[in-house]
PDB file with one MODEL, atoms N, CA, C and O in Angstrom:
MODEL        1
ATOM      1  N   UNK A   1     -18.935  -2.260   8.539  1.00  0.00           N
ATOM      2  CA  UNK A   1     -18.016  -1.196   8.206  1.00  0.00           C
ATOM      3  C   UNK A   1     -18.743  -0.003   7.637  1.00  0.00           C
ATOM      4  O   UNK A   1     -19.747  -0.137   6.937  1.00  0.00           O
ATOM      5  N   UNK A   2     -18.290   1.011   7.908  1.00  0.00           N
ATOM      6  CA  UNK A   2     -18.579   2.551   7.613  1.00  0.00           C
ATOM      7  C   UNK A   2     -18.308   2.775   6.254  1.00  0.00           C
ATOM      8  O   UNK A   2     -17.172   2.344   6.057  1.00  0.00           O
ATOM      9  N   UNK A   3     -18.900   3.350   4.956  1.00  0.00           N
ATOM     10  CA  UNK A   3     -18.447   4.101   4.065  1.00  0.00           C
ATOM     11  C   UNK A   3     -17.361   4.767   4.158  1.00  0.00           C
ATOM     12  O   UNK A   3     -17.343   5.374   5.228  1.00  0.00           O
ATOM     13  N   UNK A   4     -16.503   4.928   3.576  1.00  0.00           N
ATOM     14  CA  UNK A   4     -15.425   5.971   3.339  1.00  0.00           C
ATOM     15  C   UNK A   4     -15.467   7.002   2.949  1.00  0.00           C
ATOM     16  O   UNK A   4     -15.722   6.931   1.747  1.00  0.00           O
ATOM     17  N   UNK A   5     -15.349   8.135   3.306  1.00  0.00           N
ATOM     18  CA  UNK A   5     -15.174   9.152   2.287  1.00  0.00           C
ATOM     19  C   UNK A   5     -13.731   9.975   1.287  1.00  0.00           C
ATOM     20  O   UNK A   5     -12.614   9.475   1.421  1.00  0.00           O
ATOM     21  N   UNK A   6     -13.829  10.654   0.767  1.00  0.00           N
ATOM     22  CA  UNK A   6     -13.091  11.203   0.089  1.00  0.00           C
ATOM     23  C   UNK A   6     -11.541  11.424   0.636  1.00  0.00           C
ATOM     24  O   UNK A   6     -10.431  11.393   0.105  1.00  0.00           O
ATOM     25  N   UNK A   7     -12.133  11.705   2.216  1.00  0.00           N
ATOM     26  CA  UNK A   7     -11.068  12.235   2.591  1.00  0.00           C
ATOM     27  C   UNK A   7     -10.094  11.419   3.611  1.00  0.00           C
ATOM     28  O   UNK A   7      -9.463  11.859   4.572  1.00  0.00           O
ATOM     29  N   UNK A   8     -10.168  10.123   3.112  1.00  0.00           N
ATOM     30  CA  UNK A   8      -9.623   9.237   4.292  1.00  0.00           C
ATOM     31  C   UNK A   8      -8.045   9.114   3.983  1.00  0.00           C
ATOM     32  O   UNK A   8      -7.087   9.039   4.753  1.00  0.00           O
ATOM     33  N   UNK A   9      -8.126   9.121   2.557  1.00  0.00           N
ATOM     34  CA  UNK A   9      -6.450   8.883   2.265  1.00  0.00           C
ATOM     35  C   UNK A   9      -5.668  10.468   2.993  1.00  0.00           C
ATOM     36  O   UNK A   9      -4.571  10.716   3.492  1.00  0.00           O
ATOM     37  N   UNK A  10      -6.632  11.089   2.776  1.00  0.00           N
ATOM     38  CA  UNK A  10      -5.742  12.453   3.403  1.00  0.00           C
ATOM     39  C   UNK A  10      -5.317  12.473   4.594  1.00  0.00           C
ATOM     40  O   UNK A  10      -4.347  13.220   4.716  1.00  0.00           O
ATOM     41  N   UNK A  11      -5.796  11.714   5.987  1.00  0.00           N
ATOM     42  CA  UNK A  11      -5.609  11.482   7.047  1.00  0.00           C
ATOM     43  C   UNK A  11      -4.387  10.528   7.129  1.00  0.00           C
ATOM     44  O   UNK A  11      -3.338  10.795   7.715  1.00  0.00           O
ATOM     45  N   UNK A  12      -4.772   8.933   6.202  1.00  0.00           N
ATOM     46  CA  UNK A  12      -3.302   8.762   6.237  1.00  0.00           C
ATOM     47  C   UNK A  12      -1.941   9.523   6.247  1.00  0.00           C
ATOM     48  O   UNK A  12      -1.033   9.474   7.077  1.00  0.00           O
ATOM     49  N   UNK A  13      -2.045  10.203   5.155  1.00  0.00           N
ATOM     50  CA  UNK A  13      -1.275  11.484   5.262  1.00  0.00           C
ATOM     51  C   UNK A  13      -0.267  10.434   4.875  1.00  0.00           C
ATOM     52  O   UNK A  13      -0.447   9.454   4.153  1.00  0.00           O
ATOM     53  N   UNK A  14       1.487  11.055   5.863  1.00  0.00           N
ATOM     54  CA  UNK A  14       2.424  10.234   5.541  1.00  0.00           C
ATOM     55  C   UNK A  14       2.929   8.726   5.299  1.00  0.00           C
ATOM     56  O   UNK A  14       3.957   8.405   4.702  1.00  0.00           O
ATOM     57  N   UNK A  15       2.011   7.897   5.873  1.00  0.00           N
ATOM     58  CA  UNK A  15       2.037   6.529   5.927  1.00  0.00           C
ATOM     59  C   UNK A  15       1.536   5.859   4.618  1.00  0.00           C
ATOM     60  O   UNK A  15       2.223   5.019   4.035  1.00  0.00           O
ATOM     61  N   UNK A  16       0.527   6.189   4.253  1.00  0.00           N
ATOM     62  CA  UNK A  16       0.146   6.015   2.862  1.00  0.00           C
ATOM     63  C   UNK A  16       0.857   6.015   1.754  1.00  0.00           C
ATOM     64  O   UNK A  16       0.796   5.163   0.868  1.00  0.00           O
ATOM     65  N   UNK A  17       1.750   7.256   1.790  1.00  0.00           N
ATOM     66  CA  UNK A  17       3.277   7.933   0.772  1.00  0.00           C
ATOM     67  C   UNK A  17       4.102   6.759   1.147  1.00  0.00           C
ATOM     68  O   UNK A  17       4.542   6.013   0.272  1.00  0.00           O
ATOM     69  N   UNK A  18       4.374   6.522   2.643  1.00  0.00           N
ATOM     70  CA  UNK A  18       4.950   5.817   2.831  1.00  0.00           C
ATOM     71  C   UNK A  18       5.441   3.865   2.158  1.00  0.00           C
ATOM     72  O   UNK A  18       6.472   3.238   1.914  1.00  0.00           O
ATOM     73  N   UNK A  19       3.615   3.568   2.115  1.00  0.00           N
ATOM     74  CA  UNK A  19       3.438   2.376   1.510  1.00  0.00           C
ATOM     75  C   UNK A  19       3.600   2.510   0.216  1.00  0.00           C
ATOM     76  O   UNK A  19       4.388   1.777  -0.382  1.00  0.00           O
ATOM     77  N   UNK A  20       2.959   3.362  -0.348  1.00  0.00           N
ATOM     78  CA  UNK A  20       3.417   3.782  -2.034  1.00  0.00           C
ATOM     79  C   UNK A  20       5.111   3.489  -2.654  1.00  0.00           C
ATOM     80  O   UNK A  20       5.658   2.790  -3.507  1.00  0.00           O
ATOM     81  N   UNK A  21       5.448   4.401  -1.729  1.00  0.00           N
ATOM     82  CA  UNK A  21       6.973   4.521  -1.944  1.00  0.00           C
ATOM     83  C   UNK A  21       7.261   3.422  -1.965  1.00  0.00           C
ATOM     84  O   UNK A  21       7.387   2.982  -3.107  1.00  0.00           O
ATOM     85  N   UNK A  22       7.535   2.332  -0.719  1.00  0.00           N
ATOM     86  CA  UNK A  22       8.315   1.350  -0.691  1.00  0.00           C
ATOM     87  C   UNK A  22       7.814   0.224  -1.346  1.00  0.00           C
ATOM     88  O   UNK A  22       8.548  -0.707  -1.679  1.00  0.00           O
ATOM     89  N   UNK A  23       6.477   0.249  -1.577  1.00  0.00           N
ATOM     90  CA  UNK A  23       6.289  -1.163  -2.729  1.00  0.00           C
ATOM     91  C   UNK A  23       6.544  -0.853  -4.016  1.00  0.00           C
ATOM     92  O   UNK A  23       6.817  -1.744  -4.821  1.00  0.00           O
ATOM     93  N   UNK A  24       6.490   0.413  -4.360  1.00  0.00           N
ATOM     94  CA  UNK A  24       7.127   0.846  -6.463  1.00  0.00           C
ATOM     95  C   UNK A  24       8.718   0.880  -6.345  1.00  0.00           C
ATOM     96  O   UNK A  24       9.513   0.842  -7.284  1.00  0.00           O
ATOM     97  N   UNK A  25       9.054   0.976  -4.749  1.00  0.00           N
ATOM     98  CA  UNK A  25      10.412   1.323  -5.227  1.00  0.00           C
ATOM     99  C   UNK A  25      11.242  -0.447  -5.089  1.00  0.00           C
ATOM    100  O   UNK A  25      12.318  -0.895  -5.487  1.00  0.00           O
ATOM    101  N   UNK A  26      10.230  -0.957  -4.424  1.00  0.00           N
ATOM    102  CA  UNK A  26      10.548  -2.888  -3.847  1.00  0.00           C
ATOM    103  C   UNK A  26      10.340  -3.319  -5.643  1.00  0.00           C
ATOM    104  O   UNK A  26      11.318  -3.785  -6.228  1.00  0.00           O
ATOM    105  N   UNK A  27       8.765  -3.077  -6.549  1.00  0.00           N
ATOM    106  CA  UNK A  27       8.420  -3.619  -7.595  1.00  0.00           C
ATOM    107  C   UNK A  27       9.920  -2.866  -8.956  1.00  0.00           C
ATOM    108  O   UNK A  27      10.328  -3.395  -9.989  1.00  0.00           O
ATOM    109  N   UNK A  28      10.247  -1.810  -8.449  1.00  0.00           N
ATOM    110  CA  UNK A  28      11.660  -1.622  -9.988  1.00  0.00           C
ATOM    111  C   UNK A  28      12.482  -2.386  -9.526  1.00  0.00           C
ATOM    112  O   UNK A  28      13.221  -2.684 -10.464  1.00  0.00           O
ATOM    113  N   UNK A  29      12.781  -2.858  -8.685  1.00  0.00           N
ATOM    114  CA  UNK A  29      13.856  -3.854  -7.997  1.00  0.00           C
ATOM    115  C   UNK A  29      13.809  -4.999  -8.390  1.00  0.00           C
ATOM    116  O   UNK A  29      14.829  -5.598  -8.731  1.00  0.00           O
ATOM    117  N   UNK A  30      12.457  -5.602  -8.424  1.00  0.00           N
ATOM    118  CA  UNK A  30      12.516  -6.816  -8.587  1.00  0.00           C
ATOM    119  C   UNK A  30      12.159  -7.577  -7.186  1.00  0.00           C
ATOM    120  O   UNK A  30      12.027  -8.800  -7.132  1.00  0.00           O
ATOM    121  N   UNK A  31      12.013  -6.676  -6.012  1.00  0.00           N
ATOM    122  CA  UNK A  31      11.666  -7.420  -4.834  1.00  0.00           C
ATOM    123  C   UNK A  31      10.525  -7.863  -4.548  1.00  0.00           C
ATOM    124  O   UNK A  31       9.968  -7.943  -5.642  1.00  0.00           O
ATOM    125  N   UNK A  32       9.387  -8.411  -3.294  1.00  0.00           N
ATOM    126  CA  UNK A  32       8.743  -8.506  -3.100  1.00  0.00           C
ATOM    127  C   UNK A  32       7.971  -7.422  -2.525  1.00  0.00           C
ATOM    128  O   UNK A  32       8.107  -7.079  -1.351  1.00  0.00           O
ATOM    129  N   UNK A  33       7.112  -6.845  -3.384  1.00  0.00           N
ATOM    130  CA  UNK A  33       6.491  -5.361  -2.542  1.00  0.00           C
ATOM    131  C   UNK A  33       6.149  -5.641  -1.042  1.00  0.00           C
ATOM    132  O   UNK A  33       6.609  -4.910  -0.166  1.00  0.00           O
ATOM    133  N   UNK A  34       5.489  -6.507  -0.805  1.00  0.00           N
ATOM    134  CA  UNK A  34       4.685  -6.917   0.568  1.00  0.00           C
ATOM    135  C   UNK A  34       5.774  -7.002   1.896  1.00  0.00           C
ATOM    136  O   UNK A  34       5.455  -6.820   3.071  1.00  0.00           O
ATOM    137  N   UNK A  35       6.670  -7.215   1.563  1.00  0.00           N
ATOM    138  CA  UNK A  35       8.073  -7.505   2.260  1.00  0.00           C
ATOM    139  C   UNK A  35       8.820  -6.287   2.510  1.00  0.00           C
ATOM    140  O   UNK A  35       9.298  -6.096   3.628  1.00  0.00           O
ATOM    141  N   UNK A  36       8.982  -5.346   1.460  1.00  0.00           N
ATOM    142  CA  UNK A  36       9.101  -3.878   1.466  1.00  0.00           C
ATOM    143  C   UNK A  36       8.841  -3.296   2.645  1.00  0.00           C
ATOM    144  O   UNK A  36       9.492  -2.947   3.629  1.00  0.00           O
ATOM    145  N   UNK A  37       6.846  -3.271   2.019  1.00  0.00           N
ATOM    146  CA  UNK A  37       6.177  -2.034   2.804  1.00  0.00           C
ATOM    147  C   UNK A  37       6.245  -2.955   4.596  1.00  0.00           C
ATOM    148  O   UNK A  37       6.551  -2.205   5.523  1.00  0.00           O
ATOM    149  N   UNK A  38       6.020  -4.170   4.895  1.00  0.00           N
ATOM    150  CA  UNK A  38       6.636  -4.580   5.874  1.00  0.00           C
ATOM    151  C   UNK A  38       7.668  -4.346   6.801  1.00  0.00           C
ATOM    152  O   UNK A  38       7.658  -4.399   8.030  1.00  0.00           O
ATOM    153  N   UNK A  39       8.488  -4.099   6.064  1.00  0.00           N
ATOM    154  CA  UNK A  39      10.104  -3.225   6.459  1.00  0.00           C
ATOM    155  C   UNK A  39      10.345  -1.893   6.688  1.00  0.00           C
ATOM    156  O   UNK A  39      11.227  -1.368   7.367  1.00  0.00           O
ATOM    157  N   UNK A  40       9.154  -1.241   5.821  1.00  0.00           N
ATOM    158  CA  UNK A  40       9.431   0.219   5.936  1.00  0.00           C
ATOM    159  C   UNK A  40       8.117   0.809   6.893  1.00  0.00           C
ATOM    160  O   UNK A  40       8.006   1.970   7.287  1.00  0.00           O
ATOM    161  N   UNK A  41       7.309  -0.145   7.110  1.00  0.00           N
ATOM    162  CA  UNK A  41       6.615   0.124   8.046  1.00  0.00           C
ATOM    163  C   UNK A  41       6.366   0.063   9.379  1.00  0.00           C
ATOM    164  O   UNK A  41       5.954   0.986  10.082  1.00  0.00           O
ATOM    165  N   UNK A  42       6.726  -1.471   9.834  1.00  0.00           N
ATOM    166  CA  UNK A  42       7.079  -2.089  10.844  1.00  0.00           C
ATOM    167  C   UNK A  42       6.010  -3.061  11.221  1.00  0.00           C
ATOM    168  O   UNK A  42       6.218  -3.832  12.158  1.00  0.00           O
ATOM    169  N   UNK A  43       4.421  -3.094  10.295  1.00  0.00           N
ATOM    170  CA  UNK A  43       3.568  -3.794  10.704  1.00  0.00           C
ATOM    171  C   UNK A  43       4.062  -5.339  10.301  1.00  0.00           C
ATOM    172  O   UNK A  43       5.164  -5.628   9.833  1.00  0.00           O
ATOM    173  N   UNK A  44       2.989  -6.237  10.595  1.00  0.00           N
ATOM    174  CA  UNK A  44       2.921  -7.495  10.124  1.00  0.00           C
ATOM    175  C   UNK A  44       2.296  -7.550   9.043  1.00  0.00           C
ATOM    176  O   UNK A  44       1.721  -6.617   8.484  1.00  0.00           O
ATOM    177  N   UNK A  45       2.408  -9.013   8.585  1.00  0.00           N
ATOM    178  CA  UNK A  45       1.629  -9.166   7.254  1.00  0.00           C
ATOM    179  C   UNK A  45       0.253  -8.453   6.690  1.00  0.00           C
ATOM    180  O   UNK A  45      -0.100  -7.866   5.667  1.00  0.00           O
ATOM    181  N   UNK A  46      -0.384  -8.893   8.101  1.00  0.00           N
ATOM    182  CA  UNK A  46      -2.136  -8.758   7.537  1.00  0.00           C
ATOM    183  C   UNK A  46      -2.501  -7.150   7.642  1.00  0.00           C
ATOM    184  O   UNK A  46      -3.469  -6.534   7.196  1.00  0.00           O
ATOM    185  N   UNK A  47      -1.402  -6.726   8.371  1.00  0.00           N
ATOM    186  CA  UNK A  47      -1.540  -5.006   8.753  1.00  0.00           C
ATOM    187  C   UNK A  47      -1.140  -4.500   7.397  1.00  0.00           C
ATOM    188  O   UNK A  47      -2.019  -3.870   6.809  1.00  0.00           O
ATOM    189  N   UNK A  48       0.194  -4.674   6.685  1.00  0.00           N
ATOM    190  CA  UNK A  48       0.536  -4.338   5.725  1.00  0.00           C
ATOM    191  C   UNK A  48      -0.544  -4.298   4.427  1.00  0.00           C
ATOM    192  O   UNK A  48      -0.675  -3.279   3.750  1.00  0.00           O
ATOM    193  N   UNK A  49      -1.221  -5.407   4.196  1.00  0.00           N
ATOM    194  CA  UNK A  49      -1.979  -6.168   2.922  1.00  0.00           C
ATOM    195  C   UNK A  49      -3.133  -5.171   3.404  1.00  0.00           C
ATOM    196  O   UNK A  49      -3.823  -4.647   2.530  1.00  0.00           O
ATOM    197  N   UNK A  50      -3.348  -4.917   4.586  1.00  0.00           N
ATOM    198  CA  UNK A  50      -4.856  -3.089   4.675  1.00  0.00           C
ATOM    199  C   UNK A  50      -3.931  -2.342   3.901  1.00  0.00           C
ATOM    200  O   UNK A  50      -4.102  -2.141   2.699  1.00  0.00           O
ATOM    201  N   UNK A  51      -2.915  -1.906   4.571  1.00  0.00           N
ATOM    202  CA  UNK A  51      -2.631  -0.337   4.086  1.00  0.00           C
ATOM    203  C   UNK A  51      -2.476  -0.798   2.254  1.00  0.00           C
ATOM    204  O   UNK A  51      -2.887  -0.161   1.284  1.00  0.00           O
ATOM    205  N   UNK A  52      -1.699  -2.183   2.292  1.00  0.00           N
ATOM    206  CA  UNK A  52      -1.591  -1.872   0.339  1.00  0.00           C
ATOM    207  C   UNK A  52      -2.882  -1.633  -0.345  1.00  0.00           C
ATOM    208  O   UNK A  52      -3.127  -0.774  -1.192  1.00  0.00           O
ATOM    209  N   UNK A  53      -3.648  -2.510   0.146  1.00  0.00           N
ATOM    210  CA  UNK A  53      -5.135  -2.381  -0.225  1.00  0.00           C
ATOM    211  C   UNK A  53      -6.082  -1.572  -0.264  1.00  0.00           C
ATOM    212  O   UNK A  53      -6.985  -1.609  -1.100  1.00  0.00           O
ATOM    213  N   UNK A  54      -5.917  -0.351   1.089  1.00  0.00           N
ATOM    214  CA  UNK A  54      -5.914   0.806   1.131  1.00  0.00           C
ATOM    215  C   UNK A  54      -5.821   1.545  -0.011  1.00  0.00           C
ATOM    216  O   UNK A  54      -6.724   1.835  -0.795  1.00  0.00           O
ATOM    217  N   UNK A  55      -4.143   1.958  -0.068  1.00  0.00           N
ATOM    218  CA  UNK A  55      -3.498   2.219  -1.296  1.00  0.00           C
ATOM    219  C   UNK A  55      -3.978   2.149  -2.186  1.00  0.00           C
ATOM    220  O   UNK A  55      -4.080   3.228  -2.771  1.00  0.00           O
ATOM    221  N   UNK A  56      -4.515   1.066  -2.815  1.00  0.00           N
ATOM    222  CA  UNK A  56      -5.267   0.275  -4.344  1.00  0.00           C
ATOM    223  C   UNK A  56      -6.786   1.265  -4.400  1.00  0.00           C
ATOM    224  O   UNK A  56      -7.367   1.772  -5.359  1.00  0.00           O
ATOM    225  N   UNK A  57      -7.004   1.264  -3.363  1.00  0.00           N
ATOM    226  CA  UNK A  57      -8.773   1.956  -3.419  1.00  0.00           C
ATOM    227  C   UNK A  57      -8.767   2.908  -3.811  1.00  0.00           C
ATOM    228  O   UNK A  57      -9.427   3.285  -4.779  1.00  0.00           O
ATOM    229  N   UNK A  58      -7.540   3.955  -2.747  1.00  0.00           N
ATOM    230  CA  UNK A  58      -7.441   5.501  -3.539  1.00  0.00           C
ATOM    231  C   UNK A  58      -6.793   5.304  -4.476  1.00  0.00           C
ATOM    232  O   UNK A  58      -6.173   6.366  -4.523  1.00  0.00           O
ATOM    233  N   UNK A  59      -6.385   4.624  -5.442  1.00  0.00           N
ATOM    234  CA  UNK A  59      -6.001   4.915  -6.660  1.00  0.00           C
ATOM    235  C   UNK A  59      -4.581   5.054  -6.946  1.00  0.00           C
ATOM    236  O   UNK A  59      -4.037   5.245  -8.034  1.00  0.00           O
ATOM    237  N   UNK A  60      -4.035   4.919  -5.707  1.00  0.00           N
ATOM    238  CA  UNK A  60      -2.406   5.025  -5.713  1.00  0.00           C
ATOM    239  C   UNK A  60      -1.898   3.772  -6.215  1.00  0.00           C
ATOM    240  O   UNK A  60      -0.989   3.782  -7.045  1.00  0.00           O
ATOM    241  N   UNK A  61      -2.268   2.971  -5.899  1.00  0.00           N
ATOM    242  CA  UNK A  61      -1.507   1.540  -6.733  1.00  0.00           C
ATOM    243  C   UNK A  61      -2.303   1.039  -7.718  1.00  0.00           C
ATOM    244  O   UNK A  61      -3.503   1.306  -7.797  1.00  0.00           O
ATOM    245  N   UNK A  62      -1.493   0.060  -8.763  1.00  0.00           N
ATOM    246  CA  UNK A  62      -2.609  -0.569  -9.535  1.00  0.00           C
ATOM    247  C   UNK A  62      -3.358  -1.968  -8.571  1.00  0.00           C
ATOM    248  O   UNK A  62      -3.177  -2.577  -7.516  1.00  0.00           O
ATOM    249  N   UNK A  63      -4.185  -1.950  -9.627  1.00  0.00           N
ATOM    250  CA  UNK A  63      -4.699  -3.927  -8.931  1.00  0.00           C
ATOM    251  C   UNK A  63      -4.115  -4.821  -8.786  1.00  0.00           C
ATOM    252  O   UNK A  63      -2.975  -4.980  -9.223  1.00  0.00           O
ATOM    253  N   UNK A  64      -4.630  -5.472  -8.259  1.00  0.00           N
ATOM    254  CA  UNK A  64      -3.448  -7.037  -8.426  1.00  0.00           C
ATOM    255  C   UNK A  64      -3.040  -7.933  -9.773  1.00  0.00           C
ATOM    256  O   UNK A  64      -2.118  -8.736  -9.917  1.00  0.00           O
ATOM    257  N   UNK A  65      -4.075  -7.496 -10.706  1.00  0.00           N
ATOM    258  CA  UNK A  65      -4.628  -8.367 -11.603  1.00  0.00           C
ATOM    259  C   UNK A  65      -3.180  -8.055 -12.393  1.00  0.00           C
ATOM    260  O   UNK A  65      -2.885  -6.910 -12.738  1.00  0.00           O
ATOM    261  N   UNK A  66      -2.326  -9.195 -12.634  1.00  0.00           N
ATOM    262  CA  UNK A  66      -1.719  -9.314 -13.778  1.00  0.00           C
ATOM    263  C   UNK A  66      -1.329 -10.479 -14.608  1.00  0.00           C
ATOM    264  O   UNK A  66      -1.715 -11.578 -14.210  1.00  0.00           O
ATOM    265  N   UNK A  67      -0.452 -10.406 -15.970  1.00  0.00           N
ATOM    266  CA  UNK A  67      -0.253 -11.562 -16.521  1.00  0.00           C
ATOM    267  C   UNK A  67       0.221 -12.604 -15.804  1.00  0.00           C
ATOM    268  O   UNK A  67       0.988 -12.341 -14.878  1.00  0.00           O
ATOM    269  N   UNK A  68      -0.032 -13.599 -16.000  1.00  0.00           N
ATOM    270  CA  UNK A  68       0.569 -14.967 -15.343  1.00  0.00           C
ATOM    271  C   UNK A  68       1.714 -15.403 -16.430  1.00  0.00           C
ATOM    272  O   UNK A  68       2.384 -16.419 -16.247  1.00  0.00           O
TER     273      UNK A  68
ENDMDL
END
């Protein structure tokens, strides 16, 4: 794999907003984010878990890491 640069989230462009949106707006709910951005995207699982992960790199989401 290639380095990334700066400007990759910018290319996402709308899809990115897109994943943002629907997993914070799935997590005040109480839903399953992954299931969300699934729905509002149209990919499958493993497609979805890039773009969230994506997401996480530029800084738009937090980590996974939380209390148990």
């Amino acid at each position: 794999g290639r380095h990334r640069g700066p400007g990759t989230a910018g290319r996402l462009g709308g899809r990115l907003g897109d994943v943002v949106d629907a997993y914070r707006a799935a997590q005040s709910r109480g839903e399953d984010p992954v299931l969300a951005v699934m729905a509002a995207t149209g990919f499958g699982r493993r497609r979805t878990l890039r773009l969230i992960a994506g997401a996480r790199d530029a800084g738009h989401l937090p980590s996974r890491r939380r209390k148990a």
